[in-house]
TITOR-458183 format. One line per field, with one value per atom (N, C-alpha, C, O, CB): chain; residue number from 1; x, y, z; atom name. Coordinates in pm, 1 decimal. Glycine has a CB too. Layout:
<recs>
chain	[A ...]
n	[NUM ...]
x	[X ...]
y	[Y ...]
z	[Z ...]
atom	[CA ...]
</recs>
This chain:
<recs>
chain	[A A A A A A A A A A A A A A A A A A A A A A A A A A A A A A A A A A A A A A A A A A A A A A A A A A A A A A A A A A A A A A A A A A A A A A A A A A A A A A A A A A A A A A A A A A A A A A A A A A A A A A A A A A A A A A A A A A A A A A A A A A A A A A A A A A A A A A A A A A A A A A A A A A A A A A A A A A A A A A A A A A A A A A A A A A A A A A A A A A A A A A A A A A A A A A A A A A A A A A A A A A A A A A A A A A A A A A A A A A A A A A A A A A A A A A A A A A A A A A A A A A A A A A A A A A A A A A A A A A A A A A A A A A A A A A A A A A A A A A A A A A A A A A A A A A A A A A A A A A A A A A A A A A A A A A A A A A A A A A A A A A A A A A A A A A A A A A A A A A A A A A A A A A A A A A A A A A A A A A A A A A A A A A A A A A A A A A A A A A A A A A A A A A A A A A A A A A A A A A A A A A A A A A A A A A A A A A A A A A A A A A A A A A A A A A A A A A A A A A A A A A A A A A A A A A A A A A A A A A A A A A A A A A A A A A A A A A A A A A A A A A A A A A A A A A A A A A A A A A A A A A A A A A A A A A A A A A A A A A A A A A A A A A A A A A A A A A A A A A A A A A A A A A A A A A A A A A A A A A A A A A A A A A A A A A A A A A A A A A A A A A A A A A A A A A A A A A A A A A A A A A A A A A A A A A A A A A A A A A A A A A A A A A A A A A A A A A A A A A A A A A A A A A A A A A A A A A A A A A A A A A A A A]
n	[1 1 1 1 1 2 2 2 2 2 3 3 3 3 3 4 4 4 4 4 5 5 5 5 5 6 6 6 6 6 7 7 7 7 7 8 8 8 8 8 9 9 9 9 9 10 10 10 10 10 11 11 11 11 11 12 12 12 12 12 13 13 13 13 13 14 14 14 14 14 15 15 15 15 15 16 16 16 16 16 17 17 17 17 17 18 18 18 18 18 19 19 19 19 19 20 20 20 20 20 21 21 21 21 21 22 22 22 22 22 23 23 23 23 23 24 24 24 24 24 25 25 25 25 25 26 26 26 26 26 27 27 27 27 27 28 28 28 28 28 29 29 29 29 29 30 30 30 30 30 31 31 31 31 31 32 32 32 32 32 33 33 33 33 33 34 34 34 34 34 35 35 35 35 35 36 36 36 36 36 37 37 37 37 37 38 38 38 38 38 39 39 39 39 39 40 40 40 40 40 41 41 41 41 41 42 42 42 42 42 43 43 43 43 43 44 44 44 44 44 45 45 45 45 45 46 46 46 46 46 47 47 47 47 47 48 48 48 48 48 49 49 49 49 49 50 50 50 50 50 51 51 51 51 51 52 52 52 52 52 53 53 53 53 53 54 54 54 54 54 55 55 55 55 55 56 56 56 56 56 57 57 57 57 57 58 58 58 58 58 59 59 59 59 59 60 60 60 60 60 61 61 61 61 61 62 62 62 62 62 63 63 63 63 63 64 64 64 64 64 65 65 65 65 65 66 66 66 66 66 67 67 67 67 67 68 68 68 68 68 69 69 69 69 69 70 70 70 70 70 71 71 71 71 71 72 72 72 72 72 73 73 73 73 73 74 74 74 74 74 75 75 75 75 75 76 76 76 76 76 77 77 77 77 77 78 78 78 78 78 79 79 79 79 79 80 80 80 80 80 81 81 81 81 81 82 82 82 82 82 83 83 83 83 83 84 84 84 84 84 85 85 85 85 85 86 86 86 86 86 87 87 87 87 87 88 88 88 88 88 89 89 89 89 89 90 90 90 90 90 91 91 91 91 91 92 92 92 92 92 93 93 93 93 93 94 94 94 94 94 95 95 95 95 95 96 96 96 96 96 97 97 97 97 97 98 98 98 98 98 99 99 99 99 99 100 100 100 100 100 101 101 101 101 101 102 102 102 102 102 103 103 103 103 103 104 104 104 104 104 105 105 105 105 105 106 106 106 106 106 107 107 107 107 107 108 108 108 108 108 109 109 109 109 109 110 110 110 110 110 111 111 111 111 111 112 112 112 112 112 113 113 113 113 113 114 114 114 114 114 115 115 115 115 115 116 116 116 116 116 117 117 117 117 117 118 118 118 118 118 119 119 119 119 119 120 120 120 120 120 121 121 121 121 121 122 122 122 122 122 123 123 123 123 123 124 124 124 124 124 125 125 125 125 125 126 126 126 126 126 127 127 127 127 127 128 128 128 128 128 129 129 129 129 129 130 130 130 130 130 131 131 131 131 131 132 132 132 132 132 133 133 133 133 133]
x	[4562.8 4555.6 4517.2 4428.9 4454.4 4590.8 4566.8 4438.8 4393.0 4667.2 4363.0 4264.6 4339.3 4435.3 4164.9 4314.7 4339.0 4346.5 4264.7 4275.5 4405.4 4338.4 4251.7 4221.5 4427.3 4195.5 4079.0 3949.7 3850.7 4074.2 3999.8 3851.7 3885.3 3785.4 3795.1 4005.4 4002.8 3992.0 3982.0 4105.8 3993.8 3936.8 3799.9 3751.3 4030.3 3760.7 3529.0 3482.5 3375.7 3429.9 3536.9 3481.7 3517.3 3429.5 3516.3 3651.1 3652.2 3531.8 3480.8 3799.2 3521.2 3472.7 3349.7 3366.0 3587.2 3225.8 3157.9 3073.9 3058.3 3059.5 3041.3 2929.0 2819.7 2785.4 2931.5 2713.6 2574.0 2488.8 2378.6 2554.1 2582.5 2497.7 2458.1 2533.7 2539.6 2346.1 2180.3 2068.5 2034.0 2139.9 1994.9 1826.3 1770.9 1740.3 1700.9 1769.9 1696.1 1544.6 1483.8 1745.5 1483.0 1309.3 1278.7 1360.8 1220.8 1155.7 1087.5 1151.4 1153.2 1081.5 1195.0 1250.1 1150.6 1041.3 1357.7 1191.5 1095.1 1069.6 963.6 1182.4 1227.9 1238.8 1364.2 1457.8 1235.2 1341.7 1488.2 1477.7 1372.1 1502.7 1570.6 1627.3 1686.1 1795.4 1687.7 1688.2 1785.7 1821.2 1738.3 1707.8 1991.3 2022.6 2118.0 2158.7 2101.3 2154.5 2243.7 2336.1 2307.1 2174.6 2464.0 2561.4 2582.7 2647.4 2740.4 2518.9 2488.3 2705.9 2724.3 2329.4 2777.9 2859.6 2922.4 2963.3 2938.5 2939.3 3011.2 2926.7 2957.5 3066.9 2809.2 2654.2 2643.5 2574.1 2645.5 2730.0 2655.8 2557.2 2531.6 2784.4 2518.2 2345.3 2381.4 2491.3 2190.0 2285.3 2297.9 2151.8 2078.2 2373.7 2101.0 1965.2 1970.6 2016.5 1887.6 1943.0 1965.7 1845.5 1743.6 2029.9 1850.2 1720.4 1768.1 1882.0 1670.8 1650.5 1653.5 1532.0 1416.8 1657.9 1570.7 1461.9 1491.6 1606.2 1455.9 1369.7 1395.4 1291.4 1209.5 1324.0 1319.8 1220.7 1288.8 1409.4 1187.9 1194.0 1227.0 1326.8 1378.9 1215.1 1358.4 1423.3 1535.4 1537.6 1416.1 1584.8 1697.8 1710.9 1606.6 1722.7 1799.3 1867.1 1848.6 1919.3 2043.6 1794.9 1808.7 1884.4 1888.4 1665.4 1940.0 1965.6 1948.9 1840.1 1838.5 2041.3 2126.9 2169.9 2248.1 2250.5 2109.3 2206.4 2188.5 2096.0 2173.3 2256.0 2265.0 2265.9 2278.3 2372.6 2253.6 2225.8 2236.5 2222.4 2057.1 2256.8 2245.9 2373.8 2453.9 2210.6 2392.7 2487.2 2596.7 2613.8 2426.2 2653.6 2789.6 2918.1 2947.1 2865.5 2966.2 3139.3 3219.6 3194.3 3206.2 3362.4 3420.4 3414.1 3383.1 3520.6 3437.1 3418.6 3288.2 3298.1 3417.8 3198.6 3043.1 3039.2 3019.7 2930.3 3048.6 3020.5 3132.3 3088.6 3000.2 3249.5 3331.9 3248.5 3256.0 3430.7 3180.7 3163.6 3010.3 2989.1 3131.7 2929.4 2817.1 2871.6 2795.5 2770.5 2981.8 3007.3 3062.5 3019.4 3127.3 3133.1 3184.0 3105.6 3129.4 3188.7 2953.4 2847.8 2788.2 2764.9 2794.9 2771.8 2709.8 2729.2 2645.1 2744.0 2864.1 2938.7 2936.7 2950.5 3059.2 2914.5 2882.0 2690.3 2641.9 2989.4 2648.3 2549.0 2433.6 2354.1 2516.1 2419.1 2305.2 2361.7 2285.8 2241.7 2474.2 2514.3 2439.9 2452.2 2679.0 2365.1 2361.1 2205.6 2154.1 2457.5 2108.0 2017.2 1978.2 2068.4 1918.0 1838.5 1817.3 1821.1 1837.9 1755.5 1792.9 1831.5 2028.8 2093.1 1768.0 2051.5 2232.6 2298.7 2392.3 2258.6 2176.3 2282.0 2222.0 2295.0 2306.3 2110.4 2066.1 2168.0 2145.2 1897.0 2265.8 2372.9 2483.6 2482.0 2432.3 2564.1 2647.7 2701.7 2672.5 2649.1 2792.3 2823.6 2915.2 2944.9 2821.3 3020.8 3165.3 3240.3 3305.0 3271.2 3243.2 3362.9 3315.8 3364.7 3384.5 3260.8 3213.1 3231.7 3166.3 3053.2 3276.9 3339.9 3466.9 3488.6 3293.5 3563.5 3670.1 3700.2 3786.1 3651.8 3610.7 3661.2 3668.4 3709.2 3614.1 3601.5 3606.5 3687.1 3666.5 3434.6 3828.5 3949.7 3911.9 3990.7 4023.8 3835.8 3743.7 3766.3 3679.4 3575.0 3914.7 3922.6 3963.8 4064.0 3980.2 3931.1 3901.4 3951.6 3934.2 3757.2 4022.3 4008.5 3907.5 3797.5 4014.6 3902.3 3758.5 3674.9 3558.2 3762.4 3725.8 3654.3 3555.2 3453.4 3789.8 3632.3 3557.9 3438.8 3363.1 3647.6 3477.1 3381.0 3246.2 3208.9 3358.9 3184.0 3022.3 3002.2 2907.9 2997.3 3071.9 3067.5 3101.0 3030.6 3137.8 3179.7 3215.3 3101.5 3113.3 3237.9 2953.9 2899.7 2776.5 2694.0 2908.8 2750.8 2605.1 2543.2 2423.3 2618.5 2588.6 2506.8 2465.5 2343.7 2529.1 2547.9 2488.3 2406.0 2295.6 2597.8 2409.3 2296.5 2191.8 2078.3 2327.4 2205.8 2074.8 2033.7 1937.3 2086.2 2080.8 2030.7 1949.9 1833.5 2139.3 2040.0 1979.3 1880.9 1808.7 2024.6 1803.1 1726.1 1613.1 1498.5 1769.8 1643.9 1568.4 1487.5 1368.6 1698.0 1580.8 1518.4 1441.2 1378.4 1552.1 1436.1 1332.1 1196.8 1081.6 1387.8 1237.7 1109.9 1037.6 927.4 1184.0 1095.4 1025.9 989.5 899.4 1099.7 1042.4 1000.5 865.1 766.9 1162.9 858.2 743.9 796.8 703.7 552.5 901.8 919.4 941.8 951.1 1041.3 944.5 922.5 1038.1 1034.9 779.3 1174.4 1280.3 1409.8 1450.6 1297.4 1449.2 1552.4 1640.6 1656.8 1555.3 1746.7 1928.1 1999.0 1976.7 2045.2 2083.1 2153.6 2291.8 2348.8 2127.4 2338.8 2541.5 2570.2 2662.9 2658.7 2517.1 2573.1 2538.8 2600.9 2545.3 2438.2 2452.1 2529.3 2595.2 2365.4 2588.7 2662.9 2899.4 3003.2 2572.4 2843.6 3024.0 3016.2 2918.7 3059.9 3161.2 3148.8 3260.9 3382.8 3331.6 3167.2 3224.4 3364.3 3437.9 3093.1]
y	[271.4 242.6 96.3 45.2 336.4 23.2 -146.1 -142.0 -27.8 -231.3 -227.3 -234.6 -248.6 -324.6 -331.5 -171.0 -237.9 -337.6 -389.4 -225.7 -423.0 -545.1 -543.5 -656.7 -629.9 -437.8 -434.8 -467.3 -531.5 -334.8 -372.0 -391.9 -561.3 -630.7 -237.4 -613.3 -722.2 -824.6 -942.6 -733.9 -775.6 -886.7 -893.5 -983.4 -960.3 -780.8 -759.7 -829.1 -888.6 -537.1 -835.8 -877.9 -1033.8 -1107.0 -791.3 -1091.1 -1217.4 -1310.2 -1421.7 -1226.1 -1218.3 -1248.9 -1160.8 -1062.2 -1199.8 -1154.3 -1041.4 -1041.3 -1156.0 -1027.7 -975.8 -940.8 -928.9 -841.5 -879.2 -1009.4 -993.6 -1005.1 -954.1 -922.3 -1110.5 -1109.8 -1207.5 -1304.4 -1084.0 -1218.6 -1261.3 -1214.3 -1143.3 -1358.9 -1258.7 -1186.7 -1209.5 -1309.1 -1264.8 -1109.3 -1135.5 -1119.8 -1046.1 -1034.0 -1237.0 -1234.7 -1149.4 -1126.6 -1423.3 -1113.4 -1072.0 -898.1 -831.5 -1185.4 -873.7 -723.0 -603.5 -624.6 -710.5 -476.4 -350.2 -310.8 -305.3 -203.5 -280.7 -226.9 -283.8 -351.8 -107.5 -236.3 -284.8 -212.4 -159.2 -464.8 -209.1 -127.2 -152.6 -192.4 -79.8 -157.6 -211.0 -63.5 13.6 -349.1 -49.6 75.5 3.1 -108.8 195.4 47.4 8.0 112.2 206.3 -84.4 39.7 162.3 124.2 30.4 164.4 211.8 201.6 229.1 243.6 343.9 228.3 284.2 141.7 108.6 423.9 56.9 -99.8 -212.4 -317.8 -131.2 -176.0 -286.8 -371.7 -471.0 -420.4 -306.4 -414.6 -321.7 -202.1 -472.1 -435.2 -405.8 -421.9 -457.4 -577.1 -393.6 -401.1 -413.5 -331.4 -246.8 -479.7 -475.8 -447.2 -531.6 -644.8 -382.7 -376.8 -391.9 -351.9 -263.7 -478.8 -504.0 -420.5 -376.6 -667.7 -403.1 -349.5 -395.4 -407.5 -206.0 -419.6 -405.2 -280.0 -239.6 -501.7 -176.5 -36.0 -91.3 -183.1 107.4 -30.0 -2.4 132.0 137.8 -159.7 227.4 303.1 412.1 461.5 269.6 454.4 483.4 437.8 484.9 614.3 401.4 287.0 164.1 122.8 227.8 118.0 5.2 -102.4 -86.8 31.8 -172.6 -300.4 -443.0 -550.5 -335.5 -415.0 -586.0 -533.6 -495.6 -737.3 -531.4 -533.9 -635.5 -717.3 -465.4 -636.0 -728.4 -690.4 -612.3 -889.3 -728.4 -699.5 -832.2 -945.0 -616.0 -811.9 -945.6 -860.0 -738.0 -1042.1 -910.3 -889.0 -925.9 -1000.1 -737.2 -859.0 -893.8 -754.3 -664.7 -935.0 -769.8 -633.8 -691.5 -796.2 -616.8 -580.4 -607.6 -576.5 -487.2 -529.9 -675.5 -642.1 -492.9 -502.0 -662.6 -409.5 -276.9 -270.9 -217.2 -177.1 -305.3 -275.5 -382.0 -327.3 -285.0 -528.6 -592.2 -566.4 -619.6 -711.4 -509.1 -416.8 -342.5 -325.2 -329.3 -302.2 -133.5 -178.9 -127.2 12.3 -265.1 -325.9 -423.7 -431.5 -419.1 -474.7 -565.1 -436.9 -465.6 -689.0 -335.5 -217.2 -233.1 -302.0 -101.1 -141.4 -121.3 -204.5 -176.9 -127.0 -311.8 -418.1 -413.8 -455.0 -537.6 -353.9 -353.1 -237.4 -246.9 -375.0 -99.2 13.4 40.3 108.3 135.1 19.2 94.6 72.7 166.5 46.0 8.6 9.1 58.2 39.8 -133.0 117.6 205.8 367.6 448.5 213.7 390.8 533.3 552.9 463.2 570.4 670.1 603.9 666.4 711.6 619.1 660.5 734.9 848.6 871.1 728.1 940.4 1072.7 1071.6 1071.5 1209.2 1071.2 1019.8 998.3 1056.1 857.9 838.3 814.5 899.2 917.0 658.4 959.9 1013.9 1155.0 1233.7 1042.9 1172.4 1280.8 1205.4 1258.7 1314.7 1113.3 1045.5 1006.1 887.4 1009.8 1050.3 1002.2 956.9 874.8 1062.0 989.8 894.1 953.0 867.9 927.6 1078.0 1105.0 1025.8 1045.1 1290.2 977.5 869.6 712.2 641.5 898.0 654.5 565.1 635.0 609.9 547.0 713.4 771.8 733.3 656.2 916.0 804.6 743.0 635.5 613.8 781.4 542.8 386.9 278.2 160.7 323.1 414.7 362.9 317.9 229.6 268.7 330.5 305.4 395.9 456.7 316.0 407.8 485.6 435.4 369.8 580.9 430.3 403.4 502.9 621.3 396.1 474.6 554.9 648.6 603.6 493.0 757.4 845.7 765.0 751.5 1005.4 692.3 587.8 461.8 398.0 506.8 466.4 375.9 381.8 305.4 309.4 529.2 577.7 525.1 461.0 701.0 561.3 518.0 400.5 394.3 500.5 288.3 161.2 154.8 64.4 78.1 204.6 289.3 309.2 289.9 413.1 372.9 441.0 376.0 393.8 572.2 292.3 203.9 160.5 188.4 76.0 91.9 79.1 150.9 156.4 28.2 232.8 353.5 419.1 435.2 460.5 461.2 497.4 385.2 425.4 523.2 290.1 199.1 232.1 308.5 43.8 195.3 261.2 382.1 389.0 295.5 499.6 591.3 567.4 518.8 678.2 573.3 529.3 436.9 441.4 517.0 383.9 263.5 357.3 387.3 121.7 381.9 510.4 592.5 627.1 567.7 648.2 758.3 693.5 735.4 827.4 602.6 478.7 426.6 372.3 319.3 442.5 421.1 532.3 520.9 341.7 619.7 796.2 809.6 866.1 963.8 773.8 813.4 965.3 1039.6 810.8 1016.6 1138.5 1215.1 1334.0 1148.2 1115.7 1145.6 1224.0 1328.2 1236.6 1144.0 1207.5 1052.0 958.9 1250.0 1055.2 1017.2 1035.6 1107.6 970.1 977.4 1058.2 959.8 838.9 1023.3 1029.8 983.5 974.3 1046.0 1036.9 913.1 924.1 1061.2 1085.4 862.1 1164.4 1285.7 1341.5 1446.9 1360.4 1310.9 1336.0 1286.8 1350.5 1302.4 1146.2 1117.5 1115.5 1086.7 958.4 1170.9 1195.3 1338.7 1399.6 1077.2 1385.2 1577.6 1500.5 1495.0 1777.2 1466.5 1441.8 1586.3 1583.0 1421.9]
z	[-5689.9 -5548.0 -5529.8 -5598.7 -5476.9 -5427.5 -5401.5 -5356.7 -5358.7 -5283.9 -5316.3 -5219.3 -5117.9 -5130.3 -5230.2 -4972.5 -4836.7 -4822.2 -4898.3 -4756.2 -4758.5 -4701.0 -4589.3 -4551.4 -4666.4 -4516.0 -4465.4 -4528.1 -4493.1 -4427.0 -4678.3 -4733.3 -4806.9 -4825.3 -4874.7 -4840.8 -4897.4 -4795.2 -4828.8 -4979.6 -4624.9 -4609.2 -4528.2 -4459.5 -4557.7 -4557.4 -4537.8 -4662.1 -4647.4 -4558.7 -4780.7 -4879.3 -4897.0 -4942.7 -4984.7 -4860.3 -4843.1 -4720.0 -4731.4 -4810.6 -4621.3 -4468.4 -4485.0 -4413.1 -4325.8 -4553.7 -4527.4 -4367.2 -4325.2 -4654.2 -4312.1 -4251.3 -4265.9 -4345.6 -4223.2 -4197.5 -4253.2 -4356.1 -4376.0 -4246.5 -4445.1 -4565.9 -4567.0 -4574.6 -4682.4 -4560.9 -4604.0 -4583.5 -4489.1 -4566.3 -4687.5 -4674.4 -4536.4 -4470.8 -4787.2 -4521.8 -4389.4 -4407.8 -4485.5 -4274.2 -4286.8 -4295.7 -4155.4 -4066.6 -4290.7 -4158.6 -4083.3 -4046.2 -3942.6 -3976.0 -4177.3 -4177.7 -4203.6 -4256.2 -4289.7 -4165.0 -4108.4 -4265.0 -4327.3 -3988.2 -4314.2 -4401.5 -4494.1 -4452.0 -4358.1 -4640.2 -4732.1 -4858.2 -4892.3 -4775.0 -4919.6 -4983.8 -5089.2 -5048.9 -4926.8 -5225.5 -5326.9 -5413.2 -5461.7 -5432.7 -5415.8 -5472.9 -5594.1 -5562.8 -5357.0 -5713.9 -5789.5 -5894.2 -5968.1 -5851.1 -5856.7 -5921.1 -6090.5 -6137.1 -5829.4 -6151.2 -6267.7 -6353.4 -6474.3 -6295.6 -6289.2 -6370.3 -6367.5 -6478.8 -6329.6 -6278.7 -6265.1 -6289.1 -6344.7 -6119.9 -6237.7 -6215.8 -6085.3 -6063.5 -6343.6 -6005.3 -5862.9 -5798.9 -5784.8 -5714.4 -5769.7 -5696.0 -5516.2 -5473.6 -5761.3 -5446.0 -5272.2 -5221.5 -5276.2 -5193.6 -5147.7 -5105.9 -4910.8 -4833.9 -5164.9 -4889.5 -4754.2 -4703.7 -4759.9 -4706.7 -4542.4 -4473.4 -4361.1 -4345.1 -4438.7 -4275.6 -4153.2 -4056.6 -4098.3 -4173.0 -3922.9 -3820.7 -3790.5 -3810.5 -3697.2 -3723.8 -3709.7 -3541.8 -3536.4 -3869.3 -3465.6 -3366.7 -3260.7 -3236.7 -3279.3 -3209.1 -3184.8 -3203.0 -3103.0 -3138.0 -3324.8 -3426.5 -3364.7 -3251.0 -3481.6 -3375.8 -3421.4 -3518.8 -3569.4 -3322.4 -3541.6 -3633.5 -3526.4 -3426.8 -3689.0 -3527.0 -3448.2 -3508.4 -3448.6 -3416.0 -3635.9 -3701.5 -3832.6 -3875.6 -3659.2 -3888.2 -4055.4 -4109.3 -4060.7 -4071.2 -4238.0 -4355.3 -4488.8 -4511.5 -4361.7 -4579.5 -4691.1 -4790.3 -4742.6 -4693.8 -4913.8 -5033.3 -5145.8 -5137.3 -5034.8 -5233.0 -5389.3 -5441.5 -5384.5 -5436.4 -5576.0 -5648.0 -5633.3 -5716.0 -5795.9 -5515.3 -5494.0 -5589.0 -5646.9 -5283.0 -5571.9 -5592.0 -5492.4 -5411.6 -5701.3 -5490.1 -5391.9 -5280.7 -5162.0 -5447.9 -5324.4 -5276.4 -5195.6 -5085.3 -5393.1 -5222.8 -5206.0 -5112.8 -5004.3 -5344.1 -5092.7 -5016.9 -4896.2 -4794.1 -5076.2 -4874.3 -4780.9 -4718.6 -4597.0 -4841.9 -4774.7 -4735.5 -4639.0 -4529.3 -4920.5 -4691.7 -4673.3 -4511.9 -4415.5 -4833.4 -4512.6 -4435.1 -4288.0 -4176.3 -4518.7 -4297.8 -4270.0 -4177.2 -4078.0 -4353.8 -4208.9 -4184.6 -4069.9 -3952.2 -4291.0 -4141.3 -4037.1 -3912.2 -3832.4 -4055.9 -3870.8 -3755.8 -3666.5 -3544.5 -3789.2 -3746.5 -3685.1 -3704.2 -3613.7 -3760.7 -3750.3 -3812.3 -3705.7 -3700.3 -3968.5 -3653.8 -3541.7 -3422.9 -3327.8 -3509.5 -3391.2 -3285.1 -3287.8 -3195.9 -3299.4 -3409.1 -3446.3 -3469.2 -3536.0 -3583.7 -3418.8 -3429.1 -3597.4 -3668.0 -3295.9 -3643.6 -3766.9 -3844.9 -3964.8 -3779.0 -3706.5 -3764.6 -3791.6 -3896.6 -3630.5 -3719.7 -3712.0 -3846.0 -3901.2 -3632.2 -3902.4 -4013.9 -4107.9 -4205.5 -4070.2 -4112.9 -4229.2 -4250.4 -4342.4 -4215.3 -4167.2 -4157.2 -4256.7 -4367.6 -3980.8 -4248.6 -4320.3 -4404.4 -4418.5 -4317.7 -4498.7 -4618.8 -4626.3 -4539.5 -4700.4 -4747.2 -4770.7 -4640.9 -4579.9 -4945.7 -4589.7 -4481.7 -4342.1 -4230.8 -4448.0 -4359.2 -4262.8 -4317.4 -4240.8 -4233.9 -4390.1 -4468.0 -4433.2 -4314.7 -4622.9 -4483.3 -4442.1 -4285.2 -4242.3 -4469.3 -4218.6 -4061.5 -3987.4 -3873.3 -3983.5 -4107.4 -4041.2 -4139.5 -4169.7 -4020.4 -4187.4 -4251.6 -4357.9 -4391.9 -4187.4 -4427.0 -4597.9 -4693.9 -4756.4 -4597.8 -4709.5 -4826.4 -4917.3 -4888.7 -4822.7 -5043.5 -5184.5 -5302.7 -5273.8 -5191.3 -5455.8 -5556.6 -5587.3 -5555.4 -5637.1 -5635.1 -5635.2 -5713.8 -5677.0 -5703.3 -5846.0 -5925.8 -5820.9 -5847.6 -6020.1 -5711.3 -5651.0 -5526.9 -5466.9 -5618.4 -5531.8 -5425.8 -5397.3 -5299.1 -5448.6 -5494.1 -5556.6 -5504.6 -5425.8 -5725.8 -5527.6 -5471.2 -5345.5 -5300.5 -5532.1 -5244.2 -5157.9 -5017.8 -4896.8 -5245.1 -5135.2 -5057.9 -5064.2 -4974.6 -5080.1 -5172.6 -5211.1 -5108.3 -5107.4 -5293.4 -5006.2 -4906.1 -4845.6 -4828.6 -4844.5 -4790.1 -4703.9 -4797.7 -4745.8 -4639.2 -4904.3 -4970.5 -4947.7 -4922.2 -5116.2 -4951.4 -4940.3 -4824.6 -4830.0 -4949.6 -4681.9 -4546.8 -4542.0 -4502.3 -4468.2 -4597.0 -4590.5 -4641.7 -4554.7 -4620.2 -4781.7 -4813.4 -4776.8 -4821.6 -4863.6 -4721.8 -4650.4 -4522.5 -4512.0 -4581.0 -4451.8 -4380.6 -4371.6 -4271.5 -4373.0 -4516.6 -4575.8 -4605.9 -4595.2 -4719.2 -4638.2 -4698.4 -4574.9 -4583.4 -4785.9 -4472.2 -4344.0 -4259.5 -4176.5 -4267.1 -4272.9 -4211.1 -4316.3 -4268.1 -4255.2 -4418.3 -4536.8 -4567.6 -4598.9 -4473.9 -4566.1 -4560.8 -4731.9 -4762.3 -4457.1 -4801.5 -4966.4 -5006.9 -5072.4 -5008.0 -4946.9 -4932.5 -5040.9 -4971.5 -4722.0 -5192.8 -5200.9 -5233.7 -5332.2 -5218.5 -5164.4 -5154.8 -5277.9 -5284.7 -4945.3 -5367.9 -5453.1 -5438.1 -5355.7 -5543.2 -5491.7 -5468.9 -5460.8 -5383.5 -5620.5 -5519.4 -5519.6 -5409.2 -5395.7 -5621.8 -5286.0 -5115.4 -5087.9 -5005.7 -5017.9 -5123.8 -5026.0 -5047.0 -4987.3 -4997.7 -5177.5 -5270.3 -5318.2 -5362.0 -5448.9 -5297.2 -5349.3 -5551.7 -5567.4 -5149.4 -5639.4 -5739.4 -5767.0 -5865.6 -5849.6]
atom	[N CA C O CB N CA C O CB N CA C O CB N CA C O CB N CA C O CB N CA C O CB N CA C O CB N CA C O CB N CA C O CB N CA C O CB N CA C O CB N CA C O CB N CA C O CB N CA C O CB N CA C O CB N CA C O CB N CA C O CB N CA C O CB N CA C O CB N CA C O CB N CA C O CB N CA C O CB N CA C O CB N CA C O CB N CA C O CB N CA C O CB N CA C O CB N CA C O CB N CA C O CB N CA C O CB N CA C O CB N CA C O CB N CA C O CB N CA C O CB N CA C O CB N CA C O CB N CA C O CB N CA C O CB N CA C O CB N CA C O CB N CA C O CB N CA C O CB N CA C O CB N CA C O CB N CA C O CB N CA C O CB N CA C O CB N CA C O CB N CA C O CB N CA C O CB N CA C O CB N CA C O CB N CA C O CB N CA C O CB N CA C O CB N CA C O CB N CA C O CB N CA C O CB N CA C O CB N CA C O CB N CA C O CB N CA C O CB N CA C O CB N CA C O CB N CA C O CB N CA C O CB N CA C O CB N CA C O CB N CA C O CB N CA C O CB N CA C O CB N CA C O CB N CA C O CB N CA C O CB N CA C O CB N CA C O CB N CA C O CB N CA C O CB N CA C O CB N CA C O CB N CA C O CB N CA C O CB N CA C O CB N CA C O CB N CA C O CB N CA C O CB N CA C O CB N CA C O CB N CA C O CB N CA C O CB N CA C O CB N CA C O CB N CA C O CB N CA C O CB N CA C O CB N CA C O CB N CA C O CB N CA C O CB N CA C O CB N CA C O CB N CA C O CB N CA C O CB N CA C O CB N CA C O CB N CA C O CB N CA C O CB N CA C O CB N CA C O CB N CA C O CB N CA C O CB N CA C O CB N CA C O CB N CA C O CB N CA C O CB N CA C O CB N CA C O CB N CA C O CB N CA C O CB N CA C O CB N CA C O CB N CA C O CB N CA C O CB N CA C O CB N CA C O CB N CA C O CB N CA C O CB N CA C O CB N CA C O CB N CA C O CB N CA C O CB N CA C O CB N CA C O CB N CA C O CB]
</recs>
């Protein structure tokens, strides 16, 4: 499968990437099967997303998917995204090889995550919440 050129061109053009300061919360998840990494920040206030970005060392796919995001992800509030996985990547035309899924979904695993880490709810989600291998 080609890459889209949607996703080839979020990853040429990303969205939101840089460290952001004065953030609530962040997140670093890494897909051990390729090696890119994702760090996600967040302002959270009133459960909501107020202001996203992302940094680290992605791969094409991942900084797509990360850039994706940037664009929807504070429309939804926390409980919301903590619902979300790849068929939600799917609906925002992000479909990928199954090989590529994982990368696919890294950010939103980071969000989610990030989330939990701010609920204190002693709750973490792995690729396998968010992909039916």
């Amino acid at each position: 499968m080609r890459i889209s050129s949607l996703i080839s061109d979020y990853a040429k053009n990303p969205v939101n990437n840089f460290e952001m300061e004065n953030f609530t919360v962040k997140q670093e998840e890494d897909n051990g099967v390729c090696g890119d990494d994702v760090t996600i920040y967040l302002k959270i206030e009133w459960n909501n997303i107020l202001e996203y970005s992302f940094a680290g060392n992605p791969s094409t796919i991942t900084t797509a998917a990360a850039s994706v995001l940037a664009e929807d992800i504070c429309e939804y509030n926390l409980d919301k995204i903590l619902t979300l996985d790849y068929s939600y990547m799917l609906e925002m035309d992000f479909e990928v090889s199954p090989r590529r899924r994982r990368a696919a979904v890294l950010p939103l695993l980071a969000v989610r995550n990030a989330i939990h880490k701010y609920k204190k709810d002693n709750i973490k989600d792995s690729l396998e919440d968010l992909i039916d291998f």
